[in-house]
Structure formats: C-alpha cells, structure tokens
C-alpha positions in Angstrom: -93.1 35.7 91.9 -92.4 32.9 89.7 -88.9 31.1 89.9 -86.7 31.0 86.9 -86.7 27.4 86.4 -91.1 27.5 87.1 -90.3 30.1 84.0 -88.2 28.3 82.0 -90.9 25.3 82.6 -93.6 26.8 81.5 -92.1 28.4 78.3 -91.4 24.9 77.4 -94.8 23.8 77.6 -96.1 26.4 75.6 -93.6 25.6 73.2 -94.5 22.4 72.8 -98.4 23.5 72.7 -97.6 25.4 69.7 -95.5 22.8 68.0 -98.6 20.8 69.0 -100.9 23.4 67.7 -99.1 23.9 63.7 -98.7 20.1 63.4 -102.9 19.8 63.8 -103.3 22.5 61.8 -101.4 21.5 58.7 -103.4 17.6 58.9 -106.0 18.7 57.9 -104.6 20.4 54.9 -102.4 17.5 54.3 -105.1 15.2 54.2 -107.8 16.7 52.6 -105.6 17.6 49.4 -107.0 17.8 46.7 -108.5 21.5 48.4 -109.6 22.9 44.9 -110.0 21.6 41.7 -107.0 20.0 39.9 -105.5 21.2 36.5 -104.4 18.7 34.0 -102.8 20.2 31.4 -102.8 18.1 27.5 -100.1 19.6 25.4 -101.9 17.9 22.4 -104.9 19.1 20.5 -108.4 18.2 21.3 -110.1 14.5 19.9 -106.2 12.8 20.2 -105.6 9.8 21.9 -103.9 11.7 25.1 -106.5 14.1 25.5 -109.7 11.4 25.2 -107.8 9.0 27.7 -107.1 12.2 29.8 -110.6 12.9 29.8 -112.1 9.1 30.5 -109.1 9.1 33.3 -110.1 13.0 34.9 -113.8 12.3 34.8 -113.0 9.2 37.0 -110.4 11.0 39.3 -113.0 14.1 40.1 -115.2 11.2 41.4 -112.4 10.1 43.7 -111.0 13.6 44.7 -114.9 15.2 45.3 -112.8 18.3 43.2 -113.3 18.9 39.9 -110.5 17.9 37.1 -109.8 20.8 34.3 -108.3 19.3 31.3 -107.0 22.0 28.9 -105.7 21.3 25.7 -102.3 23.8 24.6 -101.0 21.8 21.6 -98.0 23.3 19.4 -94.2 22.7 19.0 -94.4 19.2 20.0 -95.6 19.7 23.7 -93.0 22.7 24.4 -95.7 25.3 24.7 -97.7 23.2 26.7 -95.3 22.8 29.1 -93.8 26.4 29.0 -97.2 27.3 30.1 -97.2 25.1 33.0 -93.8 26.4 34.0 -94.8 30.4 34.4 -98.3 29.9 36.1 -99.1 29.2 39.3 -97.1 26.2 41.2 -99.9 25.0 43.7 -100.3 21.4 43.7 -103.0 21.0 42.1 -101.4 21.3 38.5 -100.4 18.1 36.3 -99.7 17.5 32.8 -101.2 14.9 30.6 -98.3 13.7 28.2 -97.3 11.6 25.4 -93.9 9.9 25.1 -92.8 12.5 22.7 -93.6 15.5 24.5 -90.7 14.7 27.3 -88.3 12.7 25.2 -88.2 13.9 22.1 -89.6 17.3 21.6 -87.0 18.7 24.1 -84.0 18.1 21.6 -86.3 19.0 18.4 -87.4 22.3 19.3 -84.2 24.7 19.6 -85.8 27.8 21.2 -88.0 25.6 23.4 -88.6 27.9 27.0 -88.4 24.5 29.1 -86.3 22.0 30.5 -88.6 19.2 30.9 -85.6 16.7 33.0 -85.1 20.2 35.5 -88.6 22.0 35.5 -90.9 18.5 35.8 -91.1 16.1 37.6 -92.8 12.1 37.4 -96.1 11.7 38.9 -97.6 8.2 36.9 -96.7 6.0 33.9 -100.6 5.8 32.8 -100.3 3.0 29.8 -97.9 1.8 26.8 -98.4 0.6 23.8 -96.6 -0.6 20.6 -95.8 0.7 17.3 -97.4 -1.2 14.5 -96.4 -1.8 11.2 -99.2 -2.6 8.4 -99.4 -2.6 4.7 -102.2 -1.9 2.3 -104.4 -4.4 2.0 -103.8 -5.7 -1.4 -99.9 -6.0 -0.6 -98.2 -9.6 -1.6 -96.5 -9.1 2.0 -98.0 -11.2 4.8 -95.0 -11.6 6.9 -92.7 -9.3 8.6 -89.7 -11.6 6.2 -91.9 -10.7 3.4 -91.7 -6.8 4.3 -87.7 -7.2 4.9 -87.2 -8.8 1.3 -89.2 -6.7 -0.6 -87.4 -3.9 1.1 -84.4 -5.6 0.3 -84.9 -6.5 -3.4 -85.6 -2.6 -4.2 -84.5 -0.6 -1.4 -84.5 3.0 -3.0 -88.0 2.1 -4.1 -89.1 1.0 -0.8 -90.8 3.5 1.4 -91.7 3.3 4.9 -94.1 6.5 6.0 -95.0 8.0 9.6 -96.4 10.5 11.2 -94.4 13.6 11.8 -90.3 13.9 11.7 -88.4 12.5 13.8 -91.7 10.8 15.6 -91.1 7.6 17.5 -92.7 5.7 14.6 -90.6 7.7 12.4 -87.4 6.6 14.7 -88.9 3.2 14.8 -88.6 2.6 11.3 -85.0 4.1 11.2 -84.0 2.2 14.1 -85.2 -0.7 11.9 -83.0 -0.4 9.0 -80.3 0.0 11.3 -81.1 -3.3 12.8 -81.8 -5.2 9.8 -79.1 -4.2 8.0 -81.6 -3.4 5.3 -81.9 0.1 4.1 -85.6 2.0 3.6 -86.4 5.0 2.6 -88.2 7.0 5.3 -91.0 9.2 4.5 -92.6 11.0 7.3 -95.6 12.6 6.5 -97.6 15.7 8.7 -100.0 13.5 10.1 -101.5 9.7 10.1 -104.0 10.4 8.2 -101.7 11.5 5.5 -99.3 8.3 6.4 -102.0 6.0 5.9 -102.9 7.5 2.7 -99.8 7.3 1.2 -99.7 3.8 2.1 -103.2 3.0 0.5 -102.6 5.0 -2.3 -99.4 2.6 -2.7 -97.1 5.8 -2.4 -95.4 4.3 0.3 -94.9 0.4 0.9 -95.6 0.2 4.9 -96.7 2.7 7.5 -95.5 2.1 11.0 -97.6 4.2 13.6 -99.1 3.8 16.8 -101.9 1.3 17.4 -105.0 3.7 17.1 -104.8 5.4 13.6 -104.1 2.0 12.1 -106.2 -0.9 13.6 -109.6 0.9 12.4 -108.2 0.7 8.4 -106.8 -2.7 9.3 -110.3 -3.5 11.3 -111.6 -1.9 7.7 -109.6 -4.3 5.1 -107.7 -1.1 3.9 -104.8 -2.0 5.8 -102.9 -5.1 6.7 -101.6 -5.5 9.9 -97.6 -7.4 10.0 -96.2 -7.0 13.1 -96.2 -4.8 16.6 -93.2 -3.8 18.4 -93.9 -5.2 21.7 -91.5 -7.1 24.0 -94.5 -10.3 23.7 -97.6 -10.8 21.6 -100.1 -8.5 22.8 -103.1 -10.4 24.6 -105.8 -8.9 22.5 -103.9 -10.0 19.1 -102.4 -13.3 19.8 -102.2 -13.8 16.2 -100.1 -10.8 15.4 -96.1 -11.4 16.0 -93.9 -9.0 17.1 -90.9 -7.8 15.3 -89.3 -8.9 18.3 -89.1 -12.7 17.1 -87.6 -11.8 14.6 -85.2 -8.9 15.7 -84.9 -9.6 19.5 -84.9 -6.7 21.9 -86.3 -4.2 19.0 -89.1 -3.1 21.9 -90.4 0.2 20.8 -93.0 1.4 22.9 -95.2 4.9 22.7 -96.5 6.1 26.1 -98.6 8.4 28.5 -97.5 10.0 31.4 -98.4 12.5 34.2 -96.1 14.7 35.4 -96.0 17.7 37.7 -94.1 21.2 38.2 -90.8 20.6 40.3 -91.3 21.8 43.7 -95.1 19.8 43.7 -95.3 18.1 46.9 -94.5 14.7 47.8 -98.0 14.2 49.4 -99.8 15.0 45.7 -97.6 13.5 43.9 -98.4 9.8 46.0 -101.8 10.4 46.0 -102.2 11.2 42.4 -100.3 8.2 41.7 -101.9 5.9 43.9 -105.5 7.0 42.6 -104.2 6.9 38.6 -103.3 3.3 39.3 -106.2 2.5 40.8 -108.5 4.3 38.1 -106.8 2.4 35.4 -107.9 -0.8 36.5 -111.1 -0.1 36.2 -113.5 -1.8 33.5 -114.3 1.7 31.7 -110.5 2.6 31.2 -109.4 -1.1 30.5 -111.5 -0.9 27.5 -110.7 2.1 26.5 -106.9 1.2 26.5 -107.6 -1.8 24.6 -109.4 0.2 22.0 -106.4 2.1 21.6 -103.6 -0.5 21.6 -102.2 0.2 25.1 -101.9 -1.6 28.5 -101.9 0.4 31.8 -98.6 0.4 33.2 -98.6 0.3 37.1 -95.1 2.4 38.7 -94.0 4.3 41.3 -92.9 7.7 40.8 -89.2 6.6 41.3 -89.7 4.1 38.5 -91.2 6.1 36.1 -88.5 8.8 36.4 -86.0 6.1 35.4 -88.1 4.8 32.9 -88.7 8.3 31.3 -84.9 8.9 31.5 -83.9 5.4 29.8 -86.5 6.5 26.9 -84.9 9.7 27.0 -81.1 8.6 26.8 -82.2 6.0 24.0 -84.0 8.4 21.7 -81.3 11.1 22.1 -78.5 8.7 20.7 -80.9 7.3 18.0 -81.4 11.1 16.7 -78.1 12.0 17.2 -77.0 8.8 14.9 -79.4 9.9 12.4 -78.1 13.9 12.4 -81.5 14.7 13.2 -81.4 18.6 13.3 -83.2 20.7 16.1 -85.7 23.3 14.5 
C-alpha cells in the first residue's frame, strides 16, 4: 500500500517529468524554425525596386533558412490589397511582407475603404535600406544649383512645375513639403508613373522632377537629366559631389524605404531570427551593390526601433497631408 505522502511524491515527479517532457518537445520546433518555406508577400507589381530587392534578399535568405522563400507579387490600391490578403490567410509564422514606405505610411490614410489597419494588424520585423529623394532637371536646363532651381521657381512660380510620381507619393509630398519650407510656391504636378514624370520633365513640360533615386540616375547616368540635389541628412558616399537640400534647408531629410513586416500575433522567435538573418544578408557584397545601384543604404534596427521609426514616418506624413487637404479616395 503506498502512503499518501509516497503518493503525493510521486505525482510530483511525474509532473515534473512531463513539464520536462513538453519543454524538449517544443525545442526542437523552436529552433528549427523556419519548418516550411517562408512567404514574403510584395504588395507592388513585378520588375519594381521592392520586388527585385525582395528577390536578391529571398534567394539569399532560402540559402540561410535551408527552406524555400515564396515571393508573390499582389500590387493595387497602394499596398492595401496586398496586405488585406496577408490579414485573412493563414497566420503561421512563416508569412512576411516585403514593403515600401508608402504602403504603411501613406496608403492607409489614401485609400478610404481600405480592409486593413496596418498600425493594429502588422507588426515590424526589419528596416531593410533607405534612400533619398532626388531632384533633377533636364539636361539642357540653365539650373545647376539647388539656388538656381529656388529662383527660377521664384521668378515665375505659376509657371514653374515640379512633377512626381503618383498623388500624394512621398516625392510628391517631398516637393510640397518644399514649397512650404522655402517659402517659395510651385506648382505640383504628379503624374501616373516615373516614366511619365520624367517625360514631362524632358519634354520641358514640367521644370524638375523629384523621385526616388532609381528611375532618375539612369537618364541622369544618360545626359537626359541633370541631377541637383538629394534629400539625405549627409552627402551620399557614392555621390560626394551631389549636395543635399539639406545644406541649404537644414533638417528637410526626406527618405523613401523598405521594410518587412509580419501579421500580429507572429512569434517573437521569427520575428528575431528574420531580423537577425535580414541584417546579416544585407551586408553582403551581392546586396550592397545592388542597393547602391538603386540609391539606398541598408539600415541595420531592431524590431523595437523600426516600429518607432515606422510610426515617426507615419505621424509626419499624416500631418503633411492633412496640411495639404489631401483627400482619401
């Protein structure tokens, strides 16, 4: 007959066993993640700079993880759809999205039937890279300076056009946010795409274009285009020679981005290890030149970080639109 207390021993110790028991068995999971292959999601369309850096970046990750990386393109309503996708399918870890700055700062206040809340449904994973906005002219323009822009703008403002790509774009906003500044109206004049943009400033339909680094530096690389100034904090080390507007306005830091971000509810454990292996990755040789073909720098935070630097980005674009009575569509 066994005594209480030999009872009350022993179911103890098998407690404990088990305890023992679930804790092994959920290492392994824990530390062979990724278990399946990984799902990074590009709300823009194929042959853009976020889905070929996504692509460069997830061939190098699979490598790493031993899993496979999926990148799907689901462009449309600036990101919304995207995301909306990523919201109502399956929340297993293994599901990221690939995103420009837009996608999670502006698109959420653009889009009035969007089907997401970006700041309660996602959260960071990795700030991949940022880069400037650049401001060019065409070629043949008697501007060489950004003060040479600023008083031709000021001489004939409602003559003066400054084009971007897309409504209320962060080029677009970049150029507003640069009257403001200045104290020097222009006339904004977004146009569908950068292709368009650029044309309108070739064609001399519009006076400067300010966009991105990619679409621009091949016209300027070209002698189509003329490059004036980038909106970087410093000169960017690949263009000493190229000021910022900076010097000239200080603190006018206008910077587009990529991101990863995850489905809330991901797990902490993915969420450090896809940050860990993105920071990593981006210092290698392949992806270094591959951001300085594009205009960006790799940006090396910590999931904390990034949140707060998503949310500054966020607060600041939301006042700039709301200054300009941007309406939601």
């Amino acid at each position: 007959m066994i005594s209480s207390k030999r009872r009350t021993a022993l179911a103890v110790c098998v407690t404990a066993l088990l305890g023992c028991g679930a804790a092994l068995a959920q290492a392994p999971a824990q530390a062979t993640w990724p278990s399946k292959p990984v799902r990074i999601w590009v709300p823009s369309p194929a042959g853009t700079a976020p889905d070929i850096v996504a692509r460069v970046m997830g061939d190098k990750l699979s490598k790493a993880w031993g899993q496979p990386v999926i990148i799907e393109n689901r462009p449309g309503a600036g990101g919304m759809i995207g995301l909306g996708a990523i919201k109502s399918g399956a929340q297993d870890d293994h599901t990221f999205a690939f995103v420009p700055a837009s996608a999670i700062t502006l698109s959420p206040y653009m889009f009035r039937n969007a089907q997401v809340d970006v700041v309660k449904d996602f959260v960071p994973v990795a700030l991949v890279a940022e880069g400037p906005m650049m401001m060019a002219v065409n070629a043949s323009s008697p501007a060489n300076s950004l003060a040479d822009v600023m008083a031709m703008a000021k001489k004939d403002p409602n003559n003066f056009v400054v084009t971007s790509p897309f409504i209320y774009s962060v080029p677009h906003l970049a150029g507003e946010v640069l009257g403001r500044t200045s104290g020097i109206p222009m006339r904004a004049v977004p146009y569908a795409n950068s292709g368009a943009a650029i044309a309108a400033v070739m064609n001399n339909d519009a006076q400067i274009i300010i966009d991105g680094i990619p679409p621009i530096d091949p016209m300027v690389k070209g002698g189509k285009l003329k490059a004036i100034a980038v909106f970087s904090d410093v000169r960017m080390a690949s263009r000493p020679q190229l000021p910022t507007v900076a010097e000239t306005y200080p603190g006018m830091v206008i910077n587009g981005w990529f991101g990863i971000i995850a489905p809330r509810g991901t797990s902490a454990q993915a969420i450090e290890r896809v940050n860990r292996d993105v920071v990593q990755v981006a210092k290698t040789p392949e992806l270094t030149e591959r951001f300085d073909a594009f205009g960006v720098y790799a940006k090396n935070l910590t999931p904390a970080q990034f949140g707060k630097y998503w949310n500054d980005d966020r607060v600041r674009w939301e006042k700039v639109l709301q200054d300009i009575g941007a309406k939601p569509q």
